[in-house]
GUMAR-998718 format. One line per 4 residues: for each residue y, z, x of N, C-alpha, C. Coordinates in nm, 2 decimals, padded with zeros to 4 digits. Layout:
% residues N
Y Z X Y Z X Y Z X  ... .
This chain:
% residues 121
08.61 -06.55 04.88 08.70 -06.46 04.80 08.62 -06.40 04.68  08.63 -06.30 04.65 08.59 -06.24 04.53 08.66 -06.23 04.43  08.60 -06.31 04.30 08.71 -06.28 04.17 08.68 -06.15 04.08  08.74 -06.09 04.06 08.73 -05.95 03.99 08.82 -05.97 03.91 .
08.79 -05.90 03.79 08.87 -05.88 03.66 08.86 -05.68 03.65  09.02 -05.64 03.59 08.98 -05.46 03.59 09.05 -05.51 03.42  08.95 -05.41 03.33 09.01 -05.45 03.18 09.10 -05.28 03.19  09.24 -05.31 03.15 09.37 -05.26 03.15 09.36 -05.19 03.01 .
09.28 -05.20 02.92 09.27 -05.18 02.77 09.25 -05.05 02.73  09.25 -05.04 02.59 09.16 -04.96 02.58 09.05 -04.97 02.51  08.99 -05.09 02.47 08.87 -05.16 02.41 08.81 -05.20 02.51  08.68 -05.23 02.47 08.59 -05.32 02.57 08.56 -05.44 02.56 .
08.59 -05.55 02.64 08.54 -05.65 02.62 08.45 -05.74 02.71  08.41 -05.82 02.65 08.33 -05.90 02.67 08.29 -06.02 02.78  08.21 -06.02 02.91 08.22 -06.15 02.97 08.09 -06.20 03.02  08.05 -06.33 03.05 08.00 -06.36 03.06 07.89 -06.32 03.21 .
07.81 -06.21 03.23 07.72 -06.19 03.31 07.66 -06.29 03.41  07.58 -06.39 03.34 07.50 -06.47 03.41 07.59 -06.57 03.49  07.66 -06.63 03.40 07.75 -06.73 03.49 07.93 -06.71 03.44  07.96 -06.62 03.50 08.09 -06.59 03.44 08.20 -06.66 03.48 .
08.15 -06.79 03.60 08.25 -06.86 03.62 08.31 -06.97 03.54  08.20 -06.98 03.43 08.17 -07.09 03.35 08.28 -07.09 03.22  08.31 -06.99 03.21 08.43 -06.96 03.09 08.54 -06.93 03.12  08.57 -06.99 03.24 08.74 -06.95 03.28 08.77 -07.13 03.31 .
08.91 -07.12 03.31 08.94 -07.25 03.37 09.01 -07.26 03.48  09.02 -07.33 03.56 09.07 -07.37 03.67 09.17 -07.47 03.68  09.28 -07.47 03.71 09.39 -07.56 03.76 09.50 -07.56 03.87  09.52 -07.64 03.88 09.62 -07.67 04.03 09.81 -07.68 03.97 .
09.88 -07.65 04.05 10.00 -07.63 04.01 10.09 -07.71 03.96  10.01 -07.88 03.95 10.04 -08.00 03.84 09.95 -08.02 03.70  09.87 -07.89 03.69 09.84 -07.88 03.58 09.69 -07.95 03.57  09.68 -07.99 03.69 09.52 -08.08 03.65 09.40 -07.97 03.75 .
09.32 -07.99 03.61 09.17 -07.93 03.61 09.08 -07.95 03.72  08.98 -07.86 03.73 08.95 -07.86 03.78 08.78 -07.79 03.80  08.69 -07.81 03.83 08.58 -07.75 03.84 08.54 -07.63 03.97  08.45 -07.52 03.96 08.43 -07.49 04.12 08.29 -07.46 04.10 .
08.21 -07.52 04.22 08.07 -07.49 04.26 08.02 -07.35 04.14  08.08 -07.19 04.17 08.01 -07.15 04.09 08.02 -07.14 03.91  08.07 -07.27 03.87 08.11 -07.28 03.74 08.04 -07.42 03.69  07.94 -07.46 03.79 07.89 -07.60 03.73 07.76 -07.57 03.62 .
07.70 -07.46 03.66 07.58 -07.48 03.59 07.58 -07.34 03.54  07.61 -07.38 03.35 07.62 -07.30 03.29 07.55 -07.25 03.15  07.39 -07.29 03.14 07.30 -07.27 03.04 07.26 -07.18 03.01  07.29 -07.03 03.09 07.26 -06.93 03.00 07.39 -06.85 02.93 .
07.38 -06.78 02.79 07.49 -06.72 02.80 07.44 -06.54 02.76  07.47 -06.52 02.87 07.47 -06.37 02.80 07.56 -06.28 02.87  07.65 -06.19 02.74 07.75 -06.13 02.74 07.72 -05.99 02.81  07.82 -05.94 02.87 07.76 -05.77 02.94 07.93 -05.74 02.91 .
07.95 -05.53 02.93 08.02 -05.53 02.84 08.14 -05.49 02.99  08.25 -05.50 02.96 08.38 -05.44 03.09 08.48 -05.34 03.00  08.44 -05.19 03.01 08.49 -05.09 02.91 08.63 -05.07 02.99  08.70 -05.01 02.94 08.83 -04.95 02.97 08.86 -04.92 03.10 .
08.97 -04.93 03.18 08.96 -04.90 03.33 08.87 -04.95 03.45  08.75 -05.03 03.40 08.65 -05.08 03.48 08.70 -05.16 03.54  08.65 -05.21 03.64 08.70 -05.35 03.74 08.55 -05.39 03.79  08.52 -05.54 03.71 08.38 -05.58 03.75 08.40 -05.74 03.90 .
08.28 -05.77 03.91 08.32 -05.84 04.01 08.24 -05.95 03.96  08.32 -06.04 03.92 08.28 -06.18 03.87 08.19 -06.29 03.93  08.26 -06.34 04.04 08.17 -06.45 04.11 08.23 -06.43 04.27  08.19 -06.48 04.36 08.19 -06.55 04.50 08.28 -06.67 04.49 .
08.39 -06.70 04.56 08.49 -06.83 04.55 08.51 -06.85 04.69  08.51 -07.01 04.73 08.51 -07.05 04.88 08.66 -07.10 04.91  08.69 -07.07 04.73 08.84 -07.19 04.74 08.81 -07.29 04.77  08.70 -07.34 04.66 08.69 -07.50 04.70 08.66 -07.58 04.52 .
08.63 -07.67 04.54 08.62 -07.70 04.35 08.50 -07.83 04.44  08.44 -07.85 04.32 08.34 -07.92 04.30 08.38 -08.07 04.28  08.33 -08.18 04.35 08.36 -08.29 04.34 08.20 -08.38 04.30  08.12 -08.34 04.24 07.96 -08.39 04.25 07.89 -08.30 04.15 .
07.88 -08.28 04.03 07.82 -08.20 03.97 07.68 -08.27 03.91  07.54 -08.21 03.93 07.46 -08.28 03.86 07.36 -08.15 03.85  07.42 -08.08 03.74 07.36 -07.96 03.67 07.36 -07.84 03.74  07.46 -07.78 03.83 07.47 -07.78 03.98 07.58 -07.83 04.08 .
07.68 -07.76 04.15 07.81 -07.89 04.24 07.65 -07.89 04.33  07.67 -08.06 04.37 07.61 -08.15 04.48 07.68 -08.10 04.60  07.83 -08.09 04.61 07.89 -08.13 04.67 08.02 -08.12 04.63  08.08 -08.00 04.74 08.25 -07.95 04.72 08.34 -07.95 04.84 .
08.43 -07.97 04.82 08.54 -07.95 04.91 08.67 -07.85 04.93  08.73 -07.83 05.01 08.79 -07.74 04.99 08.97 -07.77 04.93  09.01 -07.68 04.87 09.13 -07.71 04.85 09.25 -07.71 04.92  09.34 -07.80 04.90 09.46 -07.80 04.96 09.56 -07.69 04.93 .
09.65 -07.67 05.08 09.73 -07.56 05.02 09.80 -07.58 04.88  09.82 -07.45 04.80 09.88 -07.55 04.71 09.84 -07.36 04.59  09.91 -07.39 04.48 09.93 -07.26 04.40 09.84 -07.29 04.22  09.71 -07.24 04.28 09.62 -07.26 04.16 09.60 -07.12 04.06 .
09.53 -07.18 03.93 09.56 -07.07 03.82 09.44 -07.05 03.77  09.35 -06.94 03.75 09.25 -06.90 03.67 09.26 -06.85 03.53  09.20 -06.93 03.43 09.27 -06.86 03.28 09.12 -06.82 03.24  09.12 -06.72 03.12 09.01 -06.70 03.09 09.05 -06.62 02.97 .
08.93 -06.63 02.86 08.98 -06.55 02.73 08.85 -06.42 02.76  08.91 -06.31 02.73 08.81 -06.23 02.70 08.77 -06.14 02.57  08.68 -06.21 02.50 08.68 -06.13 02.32 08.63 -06.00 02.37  08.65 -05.94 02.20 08.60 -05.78 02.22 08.42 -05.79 02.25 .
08.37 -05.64 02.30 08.27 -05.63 02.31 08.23 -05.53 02.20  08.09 -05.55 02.10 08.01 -05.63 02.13 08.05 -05.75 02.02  08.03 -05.87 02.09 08.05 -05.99 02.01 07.96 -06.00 01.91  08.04 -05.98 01.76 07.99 -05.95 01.65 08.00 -06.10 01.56 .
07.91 -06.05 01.43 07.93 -06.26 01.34 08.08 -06.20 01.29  08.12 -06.34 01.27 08.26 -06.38 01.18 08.19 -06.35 01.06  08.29 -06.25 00.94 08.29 -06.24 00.83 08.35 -06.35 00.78  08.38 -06.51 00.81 08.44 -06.58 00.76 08.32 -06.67 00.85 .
08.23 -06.65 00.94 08.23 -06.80 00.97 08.06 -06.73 01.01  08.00 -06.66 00.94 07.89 -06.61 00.90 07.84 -06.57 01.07  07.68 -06.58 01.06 07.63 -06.57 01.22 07.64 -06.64 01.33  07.76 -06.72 01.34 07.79 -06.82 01.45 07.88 -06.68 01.56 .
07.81 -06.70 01.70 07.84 -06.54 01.76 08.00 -06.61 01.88  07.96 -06.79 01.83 08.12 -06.85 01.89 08.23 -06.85 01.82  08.25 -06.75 01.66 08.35 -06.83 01.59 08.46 -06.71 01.64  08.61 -06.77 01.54 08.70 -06.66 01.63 08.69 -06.54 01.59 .
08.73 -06.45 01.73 08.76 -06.29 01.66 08.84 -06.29 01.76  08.90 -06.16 01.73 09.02 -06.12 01.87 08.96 -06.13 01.97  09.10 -06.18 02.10 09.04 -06.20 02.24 09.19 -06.13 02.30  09.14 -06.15 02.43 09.29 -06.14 02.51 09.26 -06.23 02.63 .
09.43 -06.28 02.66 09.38 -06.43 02.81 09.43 -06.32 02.90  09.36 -06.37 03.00 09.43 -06.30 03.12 09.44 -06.42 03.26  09.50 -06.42 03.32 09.53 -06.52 03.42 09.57 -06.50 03.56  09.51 -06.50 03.63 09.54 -06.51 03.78 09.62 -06.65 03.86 .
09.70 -06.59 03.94 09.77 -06.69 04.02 09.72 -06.69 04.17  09.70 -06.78 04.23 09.63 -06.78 04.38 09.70 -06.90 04.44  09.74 -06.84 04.55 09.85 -06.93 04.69 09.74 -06.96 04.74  09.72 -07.10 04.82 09.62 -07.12 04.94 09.72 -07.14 05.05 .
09.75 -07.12 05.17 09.83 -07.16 05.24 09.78 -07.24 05.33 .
């Protein structure tokens, strides 16, 4: 499955290029977390930008989550049917320093969450 994000805005914001799986979260319809293969290994960060109207294409999904991570999933499985949720924040682009929290390029500035709902049947 392909996860794609289209920013609905009229600003641009920001997501993570290299491993964009790495900054969204994952959970199951009891609320418990979860990891997926392309979200394990997440040491680079660099931002690229998703302007107005765009629709970029995030990662590759097998609908499975990771049960073995060792810098890297070892080893995943697939999920049960069942109604899982993608959350993810996305700040503005270009990620600028906090005038309150000097050149730290993680401190807050505006974001927006956006969320996906996914049935497995």
């Amino acid at each position: 499955m392909e996860v794609k994000i289209k920013n609905v805005s009229d600003v641009s914001y920001a997501f993570s290029g290299e491993y964009p799986a790495c900054e969204l979260r994952y959970t199951d319809e009891n609320g418990r977390k979860f990891r997926i293969p392309p979200g394990t290994h997440c040491d680079m960060v660099v931002y690229e930008e998703i302007e107005p109207g765009e629709t970029v294409k995030l990662f590759e999904w097998r609908l499975d989550e990771c049960v073995k991570d060792r810098w890297g999933c070892q080893e995943s499985k697939s999920l049960p049917p069942g109604v899982y949720k993608i959350t993810g924040k996305f700040y503005r682009f270009p990620r600028t320093p906090s005038p309150t929290h000097g050149p730290n390029p993680f401190a807050p500035e505006p974001f927006t969450e956006a969320v996906a709902t996914i049935r497995i049947k």
